[in-house]
C-alpha positions in Angstrom: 9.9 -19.4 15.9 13.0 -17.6 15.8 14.1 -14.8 13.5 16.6 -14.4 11.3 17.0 -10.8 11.5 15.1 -8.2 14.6 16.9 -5.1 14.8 14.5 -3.8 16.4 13.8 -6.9 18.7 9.7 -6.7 18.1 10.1 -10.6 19.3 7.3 -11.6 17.0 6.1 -14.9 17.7 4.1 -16.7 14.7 3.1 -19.2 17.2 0.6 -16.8 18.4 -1.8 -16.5 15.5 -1.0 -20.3 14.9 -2.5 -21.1 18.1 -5.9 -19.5 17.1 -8.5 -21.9 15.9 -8.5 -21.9 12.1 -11.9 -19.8 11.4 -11.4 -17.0 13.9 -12.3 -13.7 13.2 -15.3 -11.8 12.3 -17.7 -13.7 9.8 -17.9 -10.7 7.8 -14.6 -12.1 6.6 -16.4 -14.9 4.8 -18.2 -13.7 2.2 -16.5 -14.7 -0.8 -13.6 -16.9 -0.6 -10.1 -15.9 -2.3 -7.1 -17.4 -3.6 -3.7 -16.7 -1.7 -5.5 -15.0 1.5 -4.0 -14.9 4.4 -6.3 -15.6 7.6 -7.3 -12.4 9.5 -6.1 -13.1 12.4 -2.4 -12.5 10.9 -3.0 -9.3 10.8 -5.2 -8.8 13.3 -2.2 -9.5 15.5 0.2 -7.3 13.8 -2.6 -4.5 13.7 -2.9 -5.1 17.7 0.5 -4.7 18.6 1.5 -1.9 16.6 -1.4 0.1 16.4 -3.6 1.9 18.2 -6.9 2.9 17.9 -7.8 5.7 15.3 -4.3 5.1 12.9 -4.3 4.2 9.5 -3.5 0.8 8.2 -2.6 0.3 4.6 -2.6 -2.8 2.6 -1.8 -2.0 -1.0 -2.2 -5.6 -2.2 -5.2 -6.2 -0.2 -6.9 -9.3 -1.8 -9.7 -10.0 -0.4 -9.6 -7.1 1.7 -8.4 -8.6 5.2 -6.0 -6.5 6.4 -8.1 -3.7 6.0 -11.3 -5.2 6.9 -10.0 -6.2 10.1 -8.0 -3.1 10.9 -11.9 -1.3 10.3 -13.2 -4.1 12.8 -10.2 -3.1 15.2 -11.5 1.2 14.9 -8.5 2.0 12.7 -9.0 3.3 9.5 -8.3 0.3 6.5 -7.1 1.5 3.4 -7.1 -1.1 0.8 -6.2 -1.4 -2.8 -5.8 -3.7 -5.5 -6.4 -4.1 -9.3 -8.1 -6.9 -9.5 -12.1 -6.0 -10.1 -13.2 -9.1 -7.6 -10.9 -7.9 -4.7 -11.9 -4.2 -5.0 -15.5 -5.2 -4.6 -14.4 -7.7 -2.0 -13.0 -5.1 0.5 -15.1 -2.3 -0.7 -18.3 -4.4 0.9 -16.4 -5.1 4.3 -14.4 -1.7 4.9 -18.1 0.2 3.7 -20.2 -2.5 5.2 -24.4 -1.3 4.8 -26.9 -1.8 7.7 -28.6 -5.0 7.5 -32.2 -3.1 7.0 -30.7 -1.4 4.1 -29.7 -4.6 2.9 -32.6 -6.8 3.4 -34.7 -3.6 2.1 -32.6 -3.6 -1.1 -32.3 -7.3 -1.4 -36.7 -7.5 -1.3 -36.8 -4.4 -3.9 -34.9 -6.5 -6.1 -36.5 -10.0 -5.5 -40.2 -8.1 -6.4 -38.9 -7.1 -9.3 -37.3 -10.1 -10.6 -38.8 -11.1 -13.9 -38.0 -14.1 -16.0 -35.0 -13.3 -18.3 -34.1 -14.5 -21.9 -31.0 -16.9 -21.3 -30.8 -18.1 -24.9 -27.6 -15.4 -25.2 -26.1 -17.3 -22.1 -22.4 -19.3 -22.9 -23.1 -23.2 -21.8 -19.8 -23.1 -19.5 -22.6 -21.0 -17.4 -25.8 -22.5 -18.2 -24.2 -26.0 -17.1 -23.5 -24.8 -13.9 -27.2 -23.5 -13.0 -30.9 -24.1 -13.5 -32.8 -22.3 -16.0 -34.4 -20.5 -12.8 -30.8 -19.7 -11.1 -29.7 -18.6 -14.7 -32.5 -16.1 -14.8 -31.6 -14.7 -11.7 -28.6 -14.1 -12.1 -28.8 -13.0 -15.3 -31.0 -10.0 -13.7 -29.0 -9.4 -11.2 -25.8 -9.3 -13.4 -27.7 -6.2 -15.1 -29.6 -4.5 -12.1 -26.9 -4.3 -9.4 -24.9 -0.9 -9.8 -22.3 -2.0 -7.7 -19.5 0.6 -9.0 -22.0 3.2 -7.5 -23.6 1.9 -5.0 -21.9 0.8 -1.9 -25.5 -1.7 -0.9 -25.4 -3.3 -4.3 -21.6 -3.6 -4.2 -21.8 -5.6 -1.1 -24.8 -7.5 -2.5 -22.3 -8.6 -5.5 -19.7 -9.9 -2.9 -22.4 -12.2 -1.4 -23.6 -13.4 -5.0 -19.4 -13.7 -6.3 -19.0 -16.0 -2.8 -22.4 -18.3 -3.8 -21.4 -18.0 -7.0 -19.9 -22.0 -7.0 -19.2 -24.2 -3.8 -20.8 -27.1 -2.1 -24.0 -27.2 -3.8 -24.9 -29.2 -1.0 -25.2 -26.6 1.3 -27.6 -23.3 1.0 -24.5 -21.1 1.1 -24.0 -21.9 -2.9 -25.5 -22.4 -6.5 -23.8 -24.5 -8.8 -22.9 -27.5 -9.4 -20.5 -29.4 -6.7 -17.3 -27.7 -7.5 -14.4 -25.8 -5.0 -15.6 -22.8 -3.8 -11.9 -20.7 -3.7 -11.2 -21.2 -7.2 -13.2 -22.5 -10.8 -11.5 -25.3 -12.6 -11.6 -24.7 -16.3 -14.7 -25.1 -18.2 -13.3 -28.3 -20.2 -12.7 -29.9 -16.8 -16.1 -29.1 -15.0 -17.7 -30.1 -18.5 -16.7 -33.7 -18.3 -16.7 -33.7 -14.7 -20.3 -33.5 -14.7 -20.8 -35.8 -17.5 -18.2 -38.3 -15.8 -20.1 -38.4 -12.5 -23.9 -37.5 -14.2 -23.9 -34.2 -12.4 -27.6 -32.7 -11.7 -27.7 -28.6 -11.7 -29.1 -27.8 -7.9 -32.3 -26.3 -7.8 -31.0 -23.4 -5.2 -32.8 -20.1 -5.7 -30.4 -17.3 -6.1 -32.4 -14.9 -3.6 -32.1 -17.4 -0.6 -28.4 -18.5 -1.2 -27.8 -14.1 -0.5 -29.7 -14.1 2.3 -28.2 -17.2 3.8 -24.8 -15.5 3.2 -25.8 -12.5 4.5 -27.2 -13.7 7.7 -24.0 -15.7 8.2 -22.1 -12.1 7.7 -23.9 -10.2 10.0 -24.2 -13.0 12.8 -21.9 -10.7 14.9 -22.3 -6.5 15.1 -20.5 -4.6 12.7 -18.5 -1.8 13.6 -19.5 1.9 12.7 -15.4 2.6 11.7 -15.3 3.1 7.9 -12.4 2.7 5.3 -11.9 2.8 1.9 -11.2 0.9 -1.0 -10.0 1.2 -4.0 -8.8 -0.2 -7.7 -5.4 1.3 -8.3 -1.8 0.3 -8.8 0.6 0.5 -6.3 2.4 3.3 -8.2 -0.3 5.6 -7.6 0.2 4.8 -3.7 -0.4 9.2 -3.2 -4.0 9.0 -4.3 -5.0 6.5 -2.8 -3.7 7.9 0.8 -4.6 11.4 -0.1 -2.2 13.0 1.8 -2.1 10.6 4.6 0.4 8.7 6.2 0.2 5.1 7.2 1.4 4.5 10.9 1.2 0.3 9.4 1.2 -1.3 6.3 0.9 -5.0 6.3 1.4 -6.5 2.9 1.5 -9.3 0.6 2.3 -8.2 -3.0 2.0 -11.3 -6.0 5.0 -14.2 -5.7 6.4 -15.4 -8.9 3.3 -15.8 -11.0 2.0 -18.5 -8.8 -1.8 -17.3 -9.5 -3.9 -16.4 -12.5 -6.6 -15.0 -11.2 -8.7 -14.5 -14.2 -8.3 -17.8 -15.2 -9.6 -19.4 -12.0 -11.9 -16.8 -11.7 -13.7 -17.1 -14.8 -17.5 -18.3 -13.6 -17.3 -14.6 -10.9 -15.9 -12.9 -13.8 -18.7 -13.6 -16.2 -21.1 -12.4 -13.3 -19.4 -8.8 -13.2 -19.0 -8.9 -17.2 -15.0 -9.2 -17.6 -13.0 -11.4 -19.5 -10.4 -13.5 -17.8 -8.0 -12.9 -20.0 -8.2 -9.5 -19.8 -7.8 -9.5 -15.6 -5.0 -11.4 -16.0 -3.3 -9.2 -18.4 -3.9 -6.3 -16.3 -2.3 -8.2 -13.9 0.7 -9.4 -15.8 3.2 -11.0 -12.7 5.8 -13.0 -15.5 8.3 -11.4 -13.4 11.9 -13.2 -13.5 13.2 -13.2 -10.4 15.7 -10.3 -11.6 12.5 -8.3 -12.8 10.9 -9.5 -9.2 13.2 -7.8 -7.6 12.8 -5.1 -9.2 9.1 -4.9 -9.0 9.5 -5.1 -6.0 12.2 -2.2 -5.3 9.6 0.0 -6.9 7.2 -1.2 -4.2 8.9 -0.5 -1.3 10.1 2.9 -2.1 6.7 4.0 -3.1 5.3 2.3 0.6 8.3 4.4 1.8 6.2 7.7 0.6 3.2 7.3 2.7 4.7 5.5 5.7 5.2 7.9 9.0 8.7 8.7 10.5 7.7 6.1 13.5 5.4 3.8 11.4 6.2 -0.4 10.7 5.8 -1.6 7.2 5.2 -6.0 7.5 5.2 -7.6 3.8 5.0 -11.0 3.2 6.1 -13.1 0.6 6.6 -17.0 0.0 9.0 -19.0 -0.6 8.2 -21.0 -4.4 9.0 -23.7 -5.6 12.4 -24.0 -8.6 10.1 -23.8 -11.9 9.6 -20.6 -11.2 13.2 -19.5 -10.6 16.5 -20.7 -11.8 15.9 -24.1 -12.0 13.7 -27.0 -11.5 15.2 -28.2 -8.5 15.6 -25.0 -7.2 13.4 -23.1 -4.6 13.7 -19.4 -3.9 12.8 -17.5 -0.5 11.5 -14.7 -1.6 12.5 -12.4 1.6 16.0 -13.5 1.8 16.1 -12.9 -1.6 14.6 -9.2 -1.3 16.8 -9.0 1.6 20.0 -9.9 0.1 19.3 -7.7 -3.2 17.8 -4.8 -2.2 18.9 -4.1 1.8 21.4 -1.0 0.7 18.6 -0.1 -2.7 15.5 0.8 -1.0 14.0 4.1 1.2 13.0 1.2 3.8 15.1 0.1 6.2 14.8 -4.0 5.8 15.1 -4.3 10.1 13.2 -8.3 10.3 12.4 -11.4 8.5 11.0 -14.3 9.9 9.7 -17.4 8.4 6.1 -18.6 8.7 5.7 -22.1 8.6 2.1 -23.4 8.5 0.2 -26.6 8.1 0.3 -28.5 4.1 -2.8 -29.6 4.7 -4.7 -26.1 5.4 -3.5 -24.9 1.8 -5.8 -24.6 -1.1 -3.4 -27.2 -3.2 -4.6 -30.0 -1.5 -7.1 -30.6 -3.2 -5.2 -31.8 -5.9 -3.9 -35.0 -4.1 -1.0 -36.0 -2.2 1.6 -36.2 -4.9 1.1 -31.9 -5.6 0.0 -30.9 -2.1 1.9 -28.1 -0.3 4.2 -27.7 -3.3 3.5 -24.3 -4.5 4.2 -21.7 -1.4 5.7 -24.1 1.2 5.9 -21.1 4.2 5.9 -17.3 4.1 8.6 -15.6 5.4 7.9 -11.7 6.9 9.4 -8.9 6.0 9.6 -6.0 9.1 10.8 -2.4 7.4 10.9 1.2 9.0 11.9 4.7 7.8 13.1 5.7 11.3 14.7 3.2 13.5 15.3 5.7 16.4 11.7 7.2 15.9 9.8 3.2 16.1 12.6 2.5 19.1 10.9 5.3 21.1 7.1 4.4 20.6 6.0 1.8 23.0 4.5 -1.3 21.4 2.7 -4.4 23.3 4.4 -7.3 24.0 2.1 -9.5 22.9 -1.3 -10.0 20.7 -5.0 -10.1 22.3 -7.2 -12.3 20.9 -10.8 -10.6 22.5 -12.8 -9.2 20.0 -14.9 -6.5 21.0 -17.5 -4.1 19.2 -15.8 -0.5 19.1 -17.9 1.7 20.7 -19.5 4.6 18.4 -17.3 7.2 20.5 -14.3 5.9 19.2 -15.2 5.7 15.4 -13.1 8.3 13.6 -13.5 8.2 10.0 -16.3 9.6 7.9 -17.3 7.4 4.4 
């Protein structure tokens, strides 16, 4: 696929990571599904061919915590922030990943000390979801896991937010048959269940974990740690504490395409937050004139912590007209950020290159053929610098690698 812009002629080739089957990458990835995540193996091959091992890689925006998560995986250090409570917790369990002993030793201290909880307080858009039993347990865990202090309960509450609702069909899961990426509103799954006379799953919390976390340490996790965090992007300093990224891969909120409080009420009630509330925090109303400006902010504060020689990748779709001028209208985001802001920013805008991928992999198909695929049709790739003649003398590879081998203890280089 052919760029529309490489300066620095980095000849990146999308076709790459497309040619990867669909579910590659660590399982650790898996633990909790996410709206609007890229695969890792995106940046895994950005991470490959511009890093080496022992840099920093910075995703300010990081979701679910991919980018760093992988970067970790790849014995870099994986910085990743982001304001929502569900993705901090998300990436804070893969980038500060527990032993399995301490894990399976916390996981049986909790399960012998389970005792039957009082659920009468409970609001029925839970209690139709789950069995008195599954309520319970949840109930207790909701209240015993100190997973803002402790890094083994935090990643016990990423494997309970990703069983929180799926295929009840399968032991990965609790609820009710619903999606597992997203929660329908609780008017919808109320009549769905009456519609189709719906039974609650008997699934025991305690096994749906340990299924989950045997699935998400199938392969060896390695001993290179990151770190986390829930801050905005404008205080991009703290969270690098003096460091400088040699790579930030990216991919800051479209044109309010997401509410994810809304769709995230059922995880949200586990970790006792209001939706409303997360989506205020995360207000994204942005007009495209406001977008832009957003995003000038953003790049000039990634220009802060990026090194002289360093690559900044951010990726942003193109949505459809109701979110922009008109109805009929679509907007491309980086062409957009391109033509606005090339001569406004402290980044050098050097590449953009469009992304095209498969309708029928995205989340929205689930809604039928008529809406499918027309949200974010492709992404299109941003490449920004601070120094072109400082990246033009580095030496990067010429193309991704797809092995995925343990890092050897010798080469970890962070501390937690």
């Amino acid at each position: 696929m052919k760029s529309t812009l490489d300066t620095l002629n980095l000849r990146i080739k999308p076709r790459a990571w497309h040619a990867q089957r669909a579910r590659w990458g660590h399982p650790i990835h898996t633990i909790c599904s996410y709206m609007a995540s890229f695969p890792p193996k995106v940046p895994h091959y950005f991470i490959h061919r511009f890093t080496e091992v022992g840099d920093t890689v910075l995703d300010p925006f990081c979701g679910r915590g991919t980018t760093p998560a992988e970067a970790c995986l790849m014995g870099r250090m994986g910085i990743g922030s982001d304001l929502n409570p569900i993705a901090y917790v998300l990436t804070k369990a893969k980038v500060q990943s527990p032993t399995k002993k301490n894990l399976l030793n916390r996981l049986s201290d909790l399960e012998s000390g389970f005792r039957p909880q009082d659920t009468s307080g409970l609001p029925s858009r839970i209690t139709m979801l789950y069995t008195k039993k599954t309520q319970q347990q949840l109930l207790y865990l909701r209240n015993e896991l100190d997973y803002r202090k402790r890094t083994v309960d935090n990643f016990i509450m990423a494997l309970v937010l990703g069983g929180m609702h799926g295929d009840s069909g399968k032991p990965s899961y609790m609820s009710i048959p619903m999606p597992n990426t997203f929660s329908m509103s609780p008017k919808y799954v109320r009549k769905f269940i009456r519609t189709h006379k719906l039974k609650r799953p008997k699934h025991d919390a305690f096994d749906v974990i340990r299924h989950r976390l045997k699935r998400a340490y199938k392969e060896k996790i390695p001993p290179t740690k990151g770190k986390a965090y829930q801050k905005d992007i404008r205080h991009i300093e703290s969270i690098m504490r003096g460091k400088k990224a040699d790579l930030i891969f990216t991919s800051p909120p479209y044109l309010k395409v997401i509410k994810y409080g809304k769709l995230n009420w059922i995880r949200l009630w586990m970790m006792d937050m209001e939706p409303s509330g997360l989506d205020g925090l995360l207000d994204d109303k942005h007009t495209v004139p406001k977008y832009m400006n957003f995003m000038k902010k953003t790049i000039n504060s990634l220009a802060r912590v990026l090194k002289d020689d360093g690559l900044c990748f951010v990726v942003v779709g193109q949505v459809s007209g109701h979110r922009g001028p008109g109805r009929n209208e679509s907007i491309e985001l980086g062409n957009r950020i391109y033509e606005t802001l090339r001569n406004e920013v402290d980044l050098e805008i050097v590449g953009l290159l469009n992304d095209r991928y498969d309708r029928h992999m995205k989340v929205s198909r689930i809604w039928g053929k008529k809406k499918m695929g027309k949200a974010t049709k492709y992404d299109q790739i941003l490449t920004l610098c601070k120094d072109i003649k400082a990246v033009k003398k580095k030496e990067f590879k010429k193309r991704g690698s797809w092995r995925r081998v343990p890092i050897p203890h010798s080469q970890t280089t962070l501390q937690k």
